[in-house]
Residue, then its C-alpha position, 0 to 999 in steps of 0.5 A: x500500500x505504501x501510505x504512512x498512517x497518520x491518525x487514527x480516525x475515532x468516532x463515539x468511541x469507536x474506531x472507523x478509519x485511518x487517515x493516511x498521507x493518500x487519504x482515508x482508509x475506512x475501517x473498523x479495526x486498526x493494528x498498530x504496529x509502528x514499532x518504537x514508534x507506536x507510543x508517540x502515535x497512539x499518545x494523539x489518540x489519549x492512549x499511553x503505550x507503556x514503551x521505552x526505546x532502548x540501544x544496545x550492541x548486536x553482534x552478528x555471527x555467521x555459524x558454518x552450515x556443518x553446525x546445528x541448525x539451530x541452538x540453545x537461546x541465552x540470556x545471562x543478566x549478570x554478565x549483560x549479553x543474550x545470544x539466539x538464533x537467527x535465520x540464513x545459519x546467523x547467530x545475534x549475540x546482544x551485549x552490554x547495558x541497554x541505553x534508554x534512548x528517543x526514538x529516531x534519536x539515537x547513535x547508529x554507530x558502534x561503541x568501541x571497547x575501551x580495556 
């Protein structure tokens, strides 16, 4: 469809439409699913999405395909990394504090290690 949703039309309570960048789609349900960006859109509409976005360091590594397809999910709090999964023989290991960011405002670079 390719049309930014912009508001959410309401009407006696009830949902009857989406106003998009192209005009107005009629509908009487909605899905939000704008991500990070789903609390600030809903907050026009008088509801508070408890969300909070977060950066935190992925690395990416590529597992030989003589490997197991898949493996164990890992998640160690005391030591800040998670590790999972993921499609095409990936692995995405997650480490570090999460840092408490705005949306569209955060720094897509990558942290370097200091010893």
């Amino acid at each position: 469809m390719n049309r930014p949703a912009t508001s959410v039309q309401v009407h006696r309570g009830r949902v009857t439409g989406v106003a998009t960048t192209q005009g107005t789609v009629s509908t009487p349900n909605v899905v939000v699913a704008a991500g990070p960006w789903s609390r600030a859109f809903m907050t026009d509409l008088g509801v508070d999405i408890p969300l909070q976005t977060v950066r935190h360091q992925v690395i990416t590594l590529h597992r030989p395909e003589d490997l197991a397809a898949d493996h164990a999910i890992v998640g160690d709090i005391v030591n800040s990394l998670s590790a999972r999964p993921e499609a095409g023989h990936l692995t995405l290991i997650g480490v570090g504090e999460d840092e408490q960011v705005e949306v569209g405002g955060h720094d897509h670079g990558v942290d370097v290690a200091v010893a």
